[in-house]
C-alpha positions as CSV (number, residue, x, y, z in Angstrom):
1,X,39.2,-93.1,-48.5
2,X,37.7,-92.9,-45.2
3,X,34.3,-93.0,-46.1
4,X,34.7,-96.0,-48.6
5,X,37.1,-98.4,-46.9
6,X,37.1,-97.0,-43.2
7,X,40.9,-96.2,-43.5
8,X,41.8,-92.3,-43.1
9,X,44.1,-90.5,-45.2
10,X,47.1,-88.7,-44.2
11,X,44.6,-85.7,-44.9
12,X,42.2,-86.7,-42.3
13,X,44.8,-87.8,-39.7
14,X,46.6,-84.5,-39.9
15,X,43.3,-83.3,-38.4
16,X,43.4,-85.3,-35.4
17,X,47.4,-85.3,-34.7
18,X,49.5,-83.2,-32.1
19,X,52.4,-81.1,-33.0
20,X,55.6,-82.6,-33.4
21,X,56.3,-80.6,-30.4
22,X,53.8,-81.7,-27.7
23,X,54.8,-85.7,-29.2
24,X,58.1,-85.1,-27.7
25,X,56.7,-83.7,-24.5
26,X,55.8,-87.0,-23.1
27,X,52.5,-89.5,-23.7
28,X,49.5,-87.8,-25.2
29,X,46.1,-88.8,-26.7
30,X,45.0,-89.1,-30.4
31,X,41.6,-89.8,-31.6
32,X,41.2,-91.3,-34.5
33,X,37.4,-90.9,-34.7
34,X,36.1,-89.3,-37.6
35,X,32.5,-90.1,-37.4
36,X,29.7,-87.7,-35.8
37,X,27.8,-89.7,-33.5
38,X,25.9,-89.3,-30.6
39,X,29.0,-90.6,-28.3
40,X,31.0,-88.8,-25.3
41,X,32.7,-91.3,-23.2
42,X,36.2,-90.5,-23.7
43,X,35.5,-87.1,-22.6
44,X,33.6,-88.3,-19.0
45,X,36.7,-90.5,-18.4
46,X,39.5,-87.8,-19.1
47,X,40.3,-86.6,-15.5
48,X,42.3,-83.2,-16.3
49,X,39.1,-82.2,-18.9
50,X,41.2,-82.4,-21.7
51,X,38.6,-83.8,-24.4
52,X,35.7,-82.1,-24.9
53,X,32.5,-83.0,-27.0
54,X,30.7,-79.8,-27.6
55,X,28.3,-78.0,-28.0
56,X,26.8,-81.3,-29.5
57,X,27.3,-85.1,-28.5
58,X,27.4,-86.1,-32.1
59,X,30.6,-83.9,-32.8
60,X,34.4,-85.7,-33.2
61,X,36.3,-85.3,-29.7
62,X,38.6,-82.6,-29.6
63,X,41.7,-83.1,-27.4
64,X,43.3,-80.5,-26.0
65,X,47.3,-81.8,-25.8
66,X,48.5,-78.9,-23.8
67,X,45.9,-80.3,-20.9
68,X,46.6,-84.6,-21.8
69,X,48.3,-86.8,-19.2
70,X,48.6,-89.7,-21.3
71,X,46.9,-91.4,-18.6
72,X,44.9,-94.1,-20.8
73,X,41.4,-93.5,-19.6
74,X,40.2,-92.4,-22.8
75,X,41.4,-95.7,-24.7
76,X,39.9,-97.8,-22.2
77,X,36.5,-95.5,-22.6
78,X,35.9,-95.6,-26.2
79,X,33.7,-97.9,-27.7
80,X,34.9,-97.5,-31.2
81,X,38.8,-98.3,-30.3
82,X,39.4,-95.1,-31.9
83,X,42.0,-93.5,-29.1
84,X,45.6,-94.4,-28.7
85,X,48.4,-93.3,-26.4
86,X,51.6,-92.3,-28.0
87,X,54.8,-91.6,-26.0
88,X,57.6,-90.6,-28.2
89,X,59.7,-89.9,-24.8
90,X,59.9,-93.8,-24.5
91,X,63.6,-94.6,-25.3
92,X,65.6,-92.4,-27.6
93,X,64.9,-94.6,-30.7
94,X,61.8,-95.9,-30.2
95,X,58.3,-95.1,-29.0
96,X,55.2,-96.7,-27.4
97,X,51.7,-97.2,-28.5
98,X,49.0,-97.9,-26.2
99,X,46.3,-100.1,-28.2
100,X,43.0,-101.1,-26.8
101,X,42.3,-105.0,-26.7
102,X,39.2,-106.9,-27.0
103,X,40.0,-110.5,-28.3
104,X,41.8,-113.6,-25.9
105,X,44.3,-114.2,-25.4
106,X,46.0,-111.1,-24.4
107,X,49.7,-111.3,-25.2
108,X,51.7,-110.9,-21.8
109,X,54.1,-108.5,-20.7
110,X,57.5,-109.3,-22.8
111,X,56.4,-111.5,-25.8
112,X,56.4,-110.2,-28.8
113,X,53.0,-109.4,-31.0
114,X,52.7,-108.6,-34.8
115,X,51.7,-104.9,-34.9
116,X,49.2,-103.7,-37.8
117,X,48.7,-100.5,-39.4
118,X,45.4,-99.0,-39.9
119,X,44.1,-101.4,-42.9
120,X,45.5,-104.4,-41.2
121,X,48.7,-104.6,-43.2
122,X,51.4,-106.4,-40.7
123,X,54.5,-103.7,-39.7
124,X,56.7,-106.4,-37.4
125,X,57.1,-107.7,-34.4
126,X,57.2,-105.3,-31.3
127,X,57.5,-105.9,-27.4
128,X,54.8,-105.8,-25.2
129,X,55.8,-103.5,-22.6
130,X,52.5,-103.8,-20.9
131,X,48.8,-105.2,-20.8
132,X,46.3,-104.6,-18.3
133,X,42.7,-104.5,-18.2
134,X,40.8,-101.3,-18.1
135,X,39.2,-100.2,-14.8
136,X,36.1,-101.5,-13.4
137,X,33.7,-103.4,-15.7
138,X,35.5,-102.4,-18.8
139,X,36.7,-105.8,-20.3
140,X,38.5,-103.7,-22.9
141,X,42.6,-104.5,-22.3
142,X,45.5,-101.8,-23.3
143,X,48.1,-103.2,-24.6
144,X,51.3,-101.0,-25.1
145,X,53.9,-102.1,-27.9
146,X,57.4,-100.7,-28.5
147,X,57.5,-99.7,-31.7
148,X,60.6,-97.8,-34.0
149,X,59.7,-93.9,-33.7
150,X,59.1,-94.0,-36.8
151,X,56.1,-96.1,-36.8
152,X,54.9,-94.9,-33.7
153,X,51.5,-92.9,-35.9
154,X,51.4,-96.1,-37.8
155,X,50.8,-99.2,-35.7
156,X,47.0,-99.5,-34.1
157,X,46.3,-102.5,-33.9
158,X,47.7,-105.9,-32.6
159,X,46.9,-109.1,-34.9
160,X,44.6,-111.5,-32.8
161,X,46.8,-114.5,-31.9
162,X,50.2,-112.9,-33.4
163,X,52.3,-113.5,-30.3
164,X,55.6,-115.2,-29.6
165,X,57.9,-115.7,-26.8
166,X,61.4,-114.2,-27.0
């Protein structure tokens, strides 16, 4: 339970997940954030307006999935590493999950890292397909993994160290 161990349950992440529909329309946004606090910097980084906080900062984000881009700024902009970007259009069998990064090293372009779910459990081994550092003074990195589809709304986190060469 979310308020006991910090893990949602599938109730609570059906609240915060697009349609299988807009998933297969290309990259979009999920917020995983369930607590209401005072907090509204993924919606001043969104450029199309897509996330809103309102009427009051101490509301959940509400992402509007018709409007996302996919375009990361969000994940970069959260300080509760509560946003990922999912893009089911990756490759017809699997997906990618953008991840934000706080720990060193980062894992490079083309090793692989050990993906976790949500309560840390290890999933496998998945490519990185790309890590950059956020914009400006953000030392927050996105790291995107390729993961089967059908763990794409399971992997969200990468373990610290768990990278290999292939």
């Amino acid at each position: 339970m979310l308020s006991q161990n910090g893990i949602p349950t599938v109730n609570d992440l059906q609240q915060v997940m697009p349609s299988e529909e807009r998933l297969n329309k290309g990259p979009v946004a999920i917020a995983e954030c369930f607590q209401c606090i005072p907090c509204n910097p993924c919606s001043t980084a969104c450029p199309v307006h897509a996330i809103t906080v309102q009427p009051d900062i101490n509301q959940t984000p509400v992402i509007d999935w018709d409007r996302c881009i996919g375009c990361r700024q969000c994940v970069a902009a959260c300080p509760g590493l509560a946003i990922f970007v999912v893009d089911m259009t990756y490759r017809p069998d699997m997906a990618t999950v953008t991840i934000p990064f706080e720990f060193l090293p980062v894992p490079a372009k083309g090793m692989k890292a050990q993906g976790l779910s949500r309560a840390g459990a290890p999933l496998g081994w998945f490519e990185v397909v790309e890590a950059r550092q956020a914009r400006g003074n953000n030392l927050t990195w996105l790291v995107t993994l390729a993961v089967p589809k059908d763990l794409a709304m399971e992997v969200r986190n990468i373990k610290a160290g768990g990278y290999r060469n292939e």
